[in-house]
ROMITI-109427 format. One record per atom (N, C-alpha, C): residue in one letter; atom name; x, y, z. Coordinates in Angstrom, 1 decimal, always signed. Each point is the difference from the previous one (the first is absolute). Last residue first. Layout:
// residues N
+------+------+--------+--------+--------+
! resn ! name !     xx !     yy !     zz !
+------+------+--------+--------+--------+
!    A !   CA !      X !      Y !      Z !
...
+------+------+--------+--------+--------+
// end
This chain:
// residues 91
+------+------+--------+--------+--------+
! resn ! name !     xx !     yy !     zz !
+------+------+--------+--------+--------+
!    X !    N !   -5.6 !  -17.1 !   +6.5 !
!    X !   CA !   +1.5 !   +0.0 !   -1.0 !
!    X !    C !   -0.2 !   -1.6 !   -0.5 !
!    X !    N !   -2.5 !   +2.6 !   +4.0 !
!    X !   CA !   -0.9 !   -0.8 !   -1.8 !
!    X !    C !   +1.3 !   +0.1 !   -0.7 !
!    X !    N !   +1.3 !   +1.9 !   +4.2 !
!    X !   CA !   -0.8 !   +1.0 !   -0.8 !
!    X !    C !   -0.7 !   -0.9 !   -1.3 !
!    X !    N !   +1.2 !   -2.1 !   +4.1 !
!    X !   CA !   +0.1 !   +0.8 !   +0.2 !
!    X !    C !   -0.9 !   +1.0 !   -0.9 !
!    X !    N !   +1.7 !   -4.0 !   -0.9 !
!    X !   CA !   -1.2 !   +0.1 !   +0.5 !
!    X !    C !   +0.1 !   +0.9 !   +0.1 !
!    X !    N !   +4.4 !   -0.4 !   -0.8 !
!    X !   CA !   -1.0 !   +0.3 !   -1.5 !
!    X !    C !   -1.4 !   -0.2 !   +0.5 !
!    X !    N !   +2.8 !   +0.1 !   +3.3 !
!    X !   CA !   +0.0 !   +1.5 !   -0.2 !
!    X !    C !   -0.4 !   -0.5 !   -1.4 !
!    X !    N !   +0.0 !   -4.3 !   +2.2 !
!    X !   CA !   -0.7 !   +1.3 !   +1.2 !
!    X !    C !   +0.0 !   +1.6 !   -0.9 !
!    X !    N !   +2.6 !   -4.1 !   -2.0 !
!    X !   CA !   -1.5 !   +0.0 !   +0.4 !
!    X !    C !   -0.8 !   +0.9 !   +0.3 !
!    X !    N !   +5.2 !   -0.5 !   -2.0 !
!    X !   CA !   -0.7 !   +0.6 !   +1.2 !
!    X !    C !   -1.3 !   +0.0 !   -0.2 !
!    X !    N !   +3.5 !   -2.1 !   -2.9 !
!    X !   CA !   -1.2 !   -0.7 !   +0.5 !
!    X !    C !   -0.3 !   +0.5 !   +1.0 !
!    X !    N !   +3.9 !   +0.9 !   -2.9 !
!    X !   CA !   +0.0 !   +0.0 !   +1.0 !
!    X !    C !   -0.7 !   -0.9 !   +0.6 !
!    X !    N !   -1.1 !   +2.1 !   -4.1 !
!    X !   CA !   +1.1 !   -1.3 !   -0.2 !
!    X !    C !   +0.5 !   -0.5 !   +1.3 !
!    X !    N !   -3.2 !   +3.1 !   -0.5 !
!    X !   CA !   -0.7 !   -0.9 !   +0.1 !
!    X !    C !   +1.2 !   -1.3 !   -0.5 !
!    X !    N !   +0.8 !   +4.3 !   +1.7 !
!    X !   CA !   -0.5 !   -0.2 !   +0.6 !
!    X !    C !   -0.3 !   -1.6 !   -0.4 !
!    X !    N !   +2.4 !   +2.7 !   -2.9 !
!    X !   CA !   +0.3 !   -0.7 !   +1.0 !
!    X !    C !   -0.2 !   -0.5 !   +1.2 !
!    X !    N !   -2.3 !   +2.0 !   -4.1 !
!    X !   CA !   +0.5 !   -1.1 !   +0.1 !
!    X !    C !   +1.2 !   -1.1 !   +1.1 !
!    X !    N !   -2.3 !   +4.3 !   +1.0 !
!    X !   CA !   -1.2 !   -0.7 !   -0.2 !
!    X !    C !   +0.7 !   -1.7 !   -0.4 !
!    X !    N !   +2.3 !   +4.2 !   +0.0 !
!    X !   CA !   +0.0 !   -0.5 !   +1.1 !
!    X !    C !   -0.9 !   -1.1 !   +0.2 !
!    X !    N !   +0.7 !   +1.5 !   -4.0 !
!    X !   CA !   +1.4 !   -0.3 !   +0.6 !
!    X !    C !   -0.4 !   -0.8 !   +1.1 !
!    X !    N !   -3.1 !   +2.9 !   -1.8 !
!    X !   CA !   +0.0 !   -1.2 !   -0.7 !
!    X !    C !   +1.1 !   -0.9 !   +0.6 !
!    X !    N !   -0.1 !   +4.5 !   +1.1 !
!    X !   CA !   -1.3 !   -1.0 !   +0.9 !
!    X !    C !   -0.1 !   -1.0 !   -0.6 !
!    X !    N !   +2.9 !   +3.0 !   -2.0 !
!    X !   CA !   +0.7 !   -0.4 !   +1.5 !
!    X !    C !   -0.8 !   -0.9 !   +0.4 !
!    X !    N !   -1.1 !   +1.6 !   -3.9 !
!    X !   CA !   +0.3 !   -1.2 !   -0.3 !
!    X !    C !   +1.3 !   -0.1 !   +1.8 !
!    X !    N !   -3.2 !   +4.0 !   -0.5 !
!    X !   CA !   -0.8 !   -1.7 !   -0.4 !
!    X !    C !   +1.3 !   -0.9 !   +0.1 !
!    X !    N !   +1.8 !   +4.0 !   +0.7 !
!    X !   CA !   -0.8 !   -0.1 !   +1.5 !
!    X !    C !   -0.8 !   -1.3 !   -0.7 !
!    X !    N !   +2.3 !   +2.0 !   -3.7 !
!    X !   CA !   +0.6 !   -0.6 !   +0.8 !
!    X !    C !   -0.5 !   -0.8 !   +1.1 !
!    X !    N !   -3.0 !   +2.7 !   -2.4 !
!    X !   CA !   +0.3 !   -1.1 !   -0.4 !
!    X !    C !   +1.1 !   -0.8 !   +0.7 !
!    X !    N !   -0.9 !   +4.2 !   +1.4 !
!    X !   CA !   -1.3 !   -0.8 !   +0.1 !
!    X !    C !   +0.1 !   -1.7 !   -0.5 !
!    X !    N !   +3.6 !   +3.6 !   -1.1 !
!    X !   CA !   +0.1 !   -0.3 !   +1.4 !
!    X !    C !   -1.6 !   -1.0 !   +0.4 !
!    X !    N !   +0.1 !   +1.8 !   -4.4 !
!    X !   CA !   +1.0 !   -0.9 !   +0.3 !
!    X !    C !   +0.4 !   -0.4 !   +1.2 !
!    X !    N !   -3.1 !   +3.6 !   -0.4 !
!    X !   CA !   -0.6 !   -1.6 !   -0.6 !
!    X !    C !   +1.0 !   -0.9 !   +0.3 !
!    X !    N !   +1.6 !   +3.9 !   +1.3 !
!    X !   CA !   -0.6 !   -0.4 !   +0.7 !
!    X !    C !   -1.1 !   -1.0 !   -0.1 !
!    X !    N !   +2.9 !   +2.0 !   -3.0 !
!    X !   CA !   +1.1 !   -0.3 !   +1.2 !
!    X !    C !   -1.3 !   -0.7 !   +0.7 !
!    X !    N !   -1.8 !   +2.2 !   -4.1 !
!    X !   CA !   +1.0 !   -1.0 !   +0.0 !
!    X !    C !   +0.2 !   -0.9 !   +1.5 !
!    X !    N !   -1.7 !   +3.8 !   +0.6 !
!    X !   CA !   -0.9 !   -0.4 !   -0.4 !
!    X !    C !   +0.6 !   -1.6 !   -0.1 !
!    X !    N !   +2.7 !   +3.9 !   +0.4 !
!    X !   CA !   -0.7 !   -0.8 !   +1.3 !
!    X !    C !   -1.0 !   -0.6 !   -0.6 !
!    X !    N !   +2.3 !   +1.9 !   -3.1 !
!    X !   CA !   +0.4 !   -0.8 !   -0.1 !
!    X !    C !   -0.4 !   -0.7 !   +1.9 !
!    X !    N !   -2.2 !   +3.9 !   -2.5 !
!    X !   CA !   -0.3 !   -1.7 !   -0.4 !
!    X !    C !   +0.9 !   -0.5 !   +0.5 !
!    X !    N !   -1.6 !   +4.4 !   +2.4 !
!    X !   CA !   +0.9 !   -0.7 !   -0.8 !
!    X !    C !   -0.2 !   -1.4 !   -0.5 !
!    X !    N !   -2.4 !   +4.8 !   +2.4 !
!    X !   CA !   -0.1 !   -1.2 !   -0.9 !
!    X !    C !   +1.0 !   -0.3 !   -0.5 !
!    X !    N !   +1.1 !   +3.3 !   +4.1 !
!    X !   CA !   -0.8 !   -0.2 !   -0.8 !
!    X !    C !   -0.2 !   -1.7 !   -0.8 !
!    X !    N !   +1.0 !   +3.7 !   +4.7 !
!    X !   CA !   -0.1 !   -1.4 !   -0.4 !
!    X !    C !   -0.7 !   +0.0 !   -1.4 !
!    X !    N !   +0.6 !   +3.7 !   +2.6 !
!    X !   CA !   +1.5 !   +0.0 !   -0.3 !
!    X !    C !   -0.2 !   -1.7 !   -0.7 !
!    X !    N !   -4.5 !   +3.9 !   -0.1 !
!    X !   CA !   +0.8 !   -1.3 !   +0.6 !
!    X !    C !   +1.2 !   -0.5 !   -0.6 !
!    X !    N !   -5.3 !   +2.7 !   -0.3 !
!    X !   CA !   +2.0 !   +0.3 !   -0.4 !
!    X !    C !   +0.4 !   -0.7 !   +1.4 !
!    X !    N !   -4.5 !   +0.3 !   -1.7 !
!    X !   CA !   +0.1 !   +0.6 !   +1.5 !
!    X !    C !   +1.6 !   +0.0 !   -0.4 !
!    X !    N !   -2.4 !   -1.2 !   -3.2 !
!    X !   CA !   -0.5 !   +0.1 !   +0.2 !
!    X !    C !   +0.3 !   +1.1 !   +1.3 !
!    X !    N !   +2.7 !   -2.8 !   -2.8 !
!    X !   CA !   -0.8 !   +0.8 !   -0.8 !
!    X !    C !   -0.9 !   +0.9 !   +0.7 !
!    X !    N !   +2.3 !   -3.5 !   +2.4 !
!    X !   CA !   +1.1 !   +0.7 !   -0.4 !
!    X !    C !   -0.6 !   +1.3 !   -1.0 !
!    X !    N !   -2.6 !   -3.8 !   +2.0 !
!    X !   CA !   -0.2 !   +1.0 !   +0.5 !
!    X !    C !   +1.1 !   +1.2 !   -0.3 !
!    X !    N !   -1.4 !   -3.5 !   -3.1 !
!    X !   CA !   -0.7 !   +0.9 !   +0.7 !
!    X !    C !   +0.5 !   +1.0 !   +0.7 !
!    X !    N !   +3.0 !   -3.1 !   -1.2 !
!    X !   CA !   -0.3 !   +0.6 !   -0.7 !
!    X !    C !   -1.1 !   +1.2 !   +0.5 !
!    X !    N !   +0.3 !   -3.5 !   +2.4 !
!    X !   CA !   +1.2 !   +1.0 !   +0.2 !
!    X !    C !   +0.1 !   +1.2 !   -0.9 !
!    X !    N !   -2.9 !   -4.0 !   -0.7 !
!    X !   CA !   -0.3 !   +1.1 !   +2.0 !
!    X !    C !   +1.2 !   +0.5 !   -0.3 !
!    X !    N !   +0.2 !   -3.0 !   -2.9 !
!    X !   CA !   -0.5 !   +1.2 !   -0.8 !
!    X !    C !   -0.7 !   +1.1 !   +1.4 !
!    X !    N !   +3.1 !   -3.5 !   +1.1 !
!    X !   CA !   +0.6 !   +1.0 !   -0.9 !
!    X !    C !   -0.6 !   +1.1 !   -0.7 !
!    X !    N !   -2.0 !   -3.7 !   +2.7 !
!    X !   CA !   +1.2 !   +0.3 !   +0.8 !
!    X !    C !   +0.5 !   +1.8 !   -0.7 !
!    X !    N !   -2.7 !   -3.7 !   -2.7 !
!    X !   CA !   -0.7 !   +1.1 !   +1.2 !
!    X !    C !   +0.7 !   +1.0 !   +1.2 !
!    X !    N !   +2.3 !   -3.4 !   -2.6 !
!    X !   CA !   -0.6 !   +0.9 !   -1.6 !
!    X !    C !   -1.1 !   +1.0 !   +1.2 !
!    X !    N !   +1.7 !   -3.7 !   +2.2 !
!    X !   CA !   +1.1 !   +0.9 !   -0.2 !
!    X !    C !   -0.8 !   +1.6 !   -1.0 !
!    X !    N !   -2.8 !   -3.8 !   +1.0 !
!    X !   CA !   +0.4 !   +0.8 !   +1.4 !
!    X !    C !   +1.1 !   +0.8 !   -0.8 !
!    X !    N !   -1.0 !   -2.8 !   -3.0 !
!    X !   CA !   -1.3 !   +1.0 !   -0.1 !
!    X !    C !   +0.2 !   +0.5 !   +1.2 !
!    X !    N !   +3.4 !   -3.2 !   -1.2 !
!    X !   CA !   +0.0 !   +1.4 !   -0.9 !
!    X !    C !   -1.0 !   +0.8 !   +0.4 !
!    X !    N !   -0.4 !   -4.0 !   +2.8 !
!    X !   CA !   +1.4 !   +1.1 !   +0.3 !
!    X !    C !   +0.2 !   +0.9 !   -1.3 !
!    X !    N !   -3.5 !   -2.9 !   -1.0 !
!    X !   CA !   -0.3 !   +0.6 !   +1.3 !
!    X !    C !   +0.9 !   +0.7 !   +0.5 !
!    X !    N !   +1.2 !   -2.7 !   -3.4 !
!    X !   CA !   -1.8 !   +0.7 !   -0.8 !
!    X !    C !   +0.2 !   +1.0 !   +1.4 !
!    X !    N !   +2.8 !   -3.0 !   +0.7 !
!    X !   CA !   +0.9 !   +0.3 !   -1.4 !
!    X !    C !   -1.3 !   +1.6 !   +0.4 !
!    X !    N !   -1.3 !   -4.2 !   +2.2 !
!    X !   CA !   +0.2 !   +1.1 !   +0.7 !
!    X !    C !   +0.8 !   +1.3 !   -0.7 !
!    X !    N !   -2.2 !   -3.7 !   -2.3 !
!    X !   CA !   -1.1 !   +1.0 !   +0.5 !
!    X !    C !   +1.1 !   +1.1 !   +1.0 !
!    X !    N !   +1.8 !   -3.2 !   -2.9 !
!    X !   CA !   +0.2 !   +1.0 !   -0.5 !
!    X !    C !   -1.3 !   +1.0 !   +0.6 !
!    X !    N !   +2.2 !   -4.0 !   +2.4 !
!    X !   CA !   +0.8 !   +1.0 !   -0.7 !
!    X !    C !   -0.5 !   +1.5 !   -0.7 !
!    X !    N !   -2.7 !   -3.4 !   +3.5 !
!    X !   CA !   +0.3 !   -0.1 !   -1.4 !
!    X !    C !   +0.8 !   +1.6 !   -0.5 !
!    X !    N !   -2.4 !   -1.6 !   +4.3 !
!    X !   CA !   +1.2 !   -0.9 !   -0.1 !
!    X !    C !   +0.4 !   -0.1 !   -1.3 !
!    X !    N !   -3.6 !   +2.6 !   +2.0 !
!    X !   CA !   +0.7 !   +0.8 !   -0.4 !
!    X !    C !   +1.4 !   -0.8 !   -0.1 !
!    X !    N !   -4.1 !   -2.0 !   +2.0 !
!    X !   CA !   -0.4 !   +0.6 !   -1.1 !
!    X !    C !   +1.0 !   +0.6 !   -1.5 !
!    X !    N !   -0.1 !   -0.8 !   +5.2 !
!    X !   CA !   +0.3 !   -1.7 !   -0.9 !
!    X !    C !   +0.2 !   +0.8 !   -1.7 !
!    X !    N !   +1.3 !   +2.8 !   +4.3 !
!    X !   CA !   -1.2 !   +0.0 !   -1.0 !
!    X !    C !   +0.5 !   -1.3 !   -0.8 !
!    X !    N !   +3.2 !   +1.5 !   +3.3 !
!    X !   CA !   -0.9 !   +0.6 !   +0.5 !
!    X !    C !   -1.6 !   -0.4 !   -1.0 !
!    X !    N !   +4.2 !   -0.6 !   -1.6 !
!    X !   CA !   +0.2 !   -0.8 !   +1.4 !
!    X !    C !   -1.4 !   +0.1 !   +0.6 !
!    X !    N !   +1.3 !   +1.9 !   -4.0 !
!    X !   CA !   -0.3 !   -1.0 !   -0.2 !
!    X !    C !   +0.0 !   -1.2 !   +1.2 !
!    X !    N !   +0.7 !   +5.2 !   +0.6 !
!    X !   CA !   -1.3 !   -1.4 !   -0.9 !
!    X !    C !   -0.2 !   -0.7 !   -0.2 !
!    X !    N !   +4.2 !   +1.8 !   +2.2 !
!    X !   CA !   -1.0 !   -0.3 !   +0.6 !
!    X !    C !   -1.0 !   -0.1 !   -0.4 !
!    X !    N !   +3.9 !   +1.0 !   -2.3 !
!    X !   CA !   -0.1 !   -1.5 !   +0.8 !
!    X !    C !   -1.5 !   -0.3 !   +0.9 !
!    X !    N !   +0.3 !   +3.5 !   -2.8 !
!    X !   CA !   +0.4 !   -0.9 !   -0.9 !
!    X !    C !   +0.2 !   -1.2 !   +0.8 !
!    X !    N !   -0.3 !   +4.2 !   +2.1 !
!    X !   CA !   -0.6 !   -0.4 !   -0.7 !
!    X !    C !   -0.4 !   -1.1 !   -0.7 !
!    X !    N !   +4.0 !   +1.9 !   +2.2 !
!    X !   CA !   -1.0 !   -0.9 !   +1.1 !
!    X !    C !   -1.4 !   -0.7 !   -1.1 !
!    X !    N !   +3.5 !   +2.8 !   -2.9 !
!    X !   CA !   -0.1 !   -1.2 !   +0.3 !
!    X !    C !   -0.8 !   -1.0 !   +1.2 !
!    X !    N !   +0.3 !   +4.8 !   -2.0 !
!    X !   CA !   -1.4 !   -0.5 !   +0.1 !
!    X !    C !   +0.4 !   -1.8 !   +0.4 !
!    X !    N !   +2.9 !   +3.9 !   -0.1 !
!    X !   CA !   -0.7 !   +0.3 !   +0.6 !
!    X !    C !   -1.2 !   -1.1 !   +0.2 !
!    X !    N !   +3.9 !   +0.4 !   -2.9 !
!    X !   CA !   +0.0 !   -1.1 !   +1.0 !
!    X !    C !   -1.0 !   +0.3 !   +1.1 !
+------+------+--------+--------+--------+
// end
């Protein structure tokens, strides 16, 4: 659940990144970096924190959740008809 801000906030933040499976692509490659820095340094310098897949998991999944909150909020914005905060960000 670490990575959910994530997931809401690119597609908020980047026109670009309004597509499920680019941010999917981008929260496994932060997490998968997250883990193998741990790895590292656990091998290296020893450390009570090690490589586990199932944060890996948890925290794409939490990326993804955080997309379809912004989707949510997006469609209730525009079912609504708040003007001002879809200008706001090009929504």
């Amino acid at each position: 659940m670490l990575l959910l801000p994530l997931g809401l906030y690119l597609p908020l933040l980047f026109e670009r990144l309004r597509n499920l499976k680019l941010t999917i692509f981008i929260a496994f490659f932060t997490s998968a970096s997250i883990e193998s820095i741990q790895l590292i340094k656990g091998l290296t310098i020893g450390s009570i924190r090690t490589f586990n897949v199932d944060d890996i998991i948890l925290n794409t999944s939490g990326a993804i959740l955080g997309y379809f909150i912004f989707k949510i909020i997006i469609t209730l914005l525009k079912k609504f008809n708040n003007k001002s905060i879809l200008n706001k960000f090009d929504l």
